[in-house]
C-alpha positions in Angstrom: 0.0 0.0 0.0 2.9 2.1 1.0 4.3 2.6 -2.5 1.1 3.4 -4.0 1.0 6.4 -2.0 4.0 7.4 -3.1 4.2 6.2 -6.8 2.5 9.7 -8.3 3.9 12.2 -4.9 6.6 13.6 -7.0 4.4 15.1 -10.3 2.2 17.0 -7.9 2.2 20.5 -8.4 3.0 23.3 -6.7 -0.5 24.4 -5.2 -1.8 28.0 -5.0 -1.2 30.5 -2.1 -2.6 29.8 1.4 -6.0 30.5 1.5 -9.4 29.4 2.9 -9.8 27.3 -0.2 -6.3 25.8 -0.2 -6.9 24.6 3.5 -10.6 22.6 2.7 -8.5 21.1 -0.7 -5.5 20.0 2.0 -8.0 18.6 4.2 -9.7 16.8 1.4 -6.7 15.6 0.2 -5.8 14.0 3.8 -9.0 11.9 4.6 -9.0 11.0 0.8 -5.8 9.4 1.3 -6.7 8.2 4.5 -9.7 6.5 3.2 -7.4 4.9 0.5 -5.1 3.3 3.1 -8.1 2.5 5.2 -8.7 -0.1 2.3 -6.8 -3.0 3.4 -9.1 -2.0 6.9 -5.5 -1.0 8.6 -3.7 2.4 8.7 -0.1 1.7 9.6 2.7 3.8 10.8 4.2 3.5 7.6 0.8 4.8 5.4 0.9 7.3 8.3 4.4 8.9 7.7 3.9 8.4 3.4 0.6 10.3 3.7 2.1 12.7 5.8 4.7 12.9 3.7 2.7 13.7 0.1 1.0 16.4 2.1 3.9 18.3 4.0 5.7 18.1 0.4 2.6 19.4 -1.9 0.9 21.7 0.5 4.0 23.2 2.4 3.5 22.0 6.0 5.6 22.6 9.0 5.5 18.8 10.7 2.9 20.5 13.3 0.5 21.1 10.7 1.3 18.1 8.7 0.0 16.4 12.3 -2.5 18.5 12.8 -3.8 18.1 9.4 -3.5 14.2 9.3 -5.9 14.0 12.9 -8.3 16.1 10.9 -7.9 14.3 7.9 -8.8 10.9 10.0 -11.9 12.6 12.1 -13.6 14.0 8.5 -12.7 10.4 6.9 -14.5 9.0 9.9 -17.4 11.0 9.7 -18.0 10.5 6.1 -20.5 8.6 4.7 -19.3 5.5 3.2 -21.5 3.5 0.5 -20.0 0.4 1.6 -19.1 0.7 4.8 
């Protein structure tokens, strides 16, 4: 799972300036991934620290708000609707 994270991390681009709507598309991004590693019905340290990884690069994040923005990300993946689930 780990590498399919990654496999497409490094043609991201550059996203716009910080803004309101920069900050809903990073958290969007987060429990989007999250939901993809929650797949396999585990999220791992190491689908963790990709993830984390793929956003700090893409949207500029100190590690705080990389953390920060990862417990988000897993609180709006949890209380999404879920067809299957």
């Amino acid at each position: 799972m780990y590498a399919g994270l990654t496999a497409g991390a490094e043609k991201l681009e550059t996203p716009p300036a910080a803004s309101g709507r920069n900050q809903a598309l990073a958290l969007a991004a987060a429990a989007l991934l999250i939901e993809a590693a929650l797949l396999d019905g585990h999220f791992g340290a190491a689908e963790r620290r990709a993830i984390g990884a793929v956003l700090e690069r893409y949207f500029h994040l100190a590690p705080a708000e990389r953390d920060s923005l990862i417990a988000e990300g897993t609180a709006a993946q949890a209380a999404a609707s879920d067809l299957y689930g």
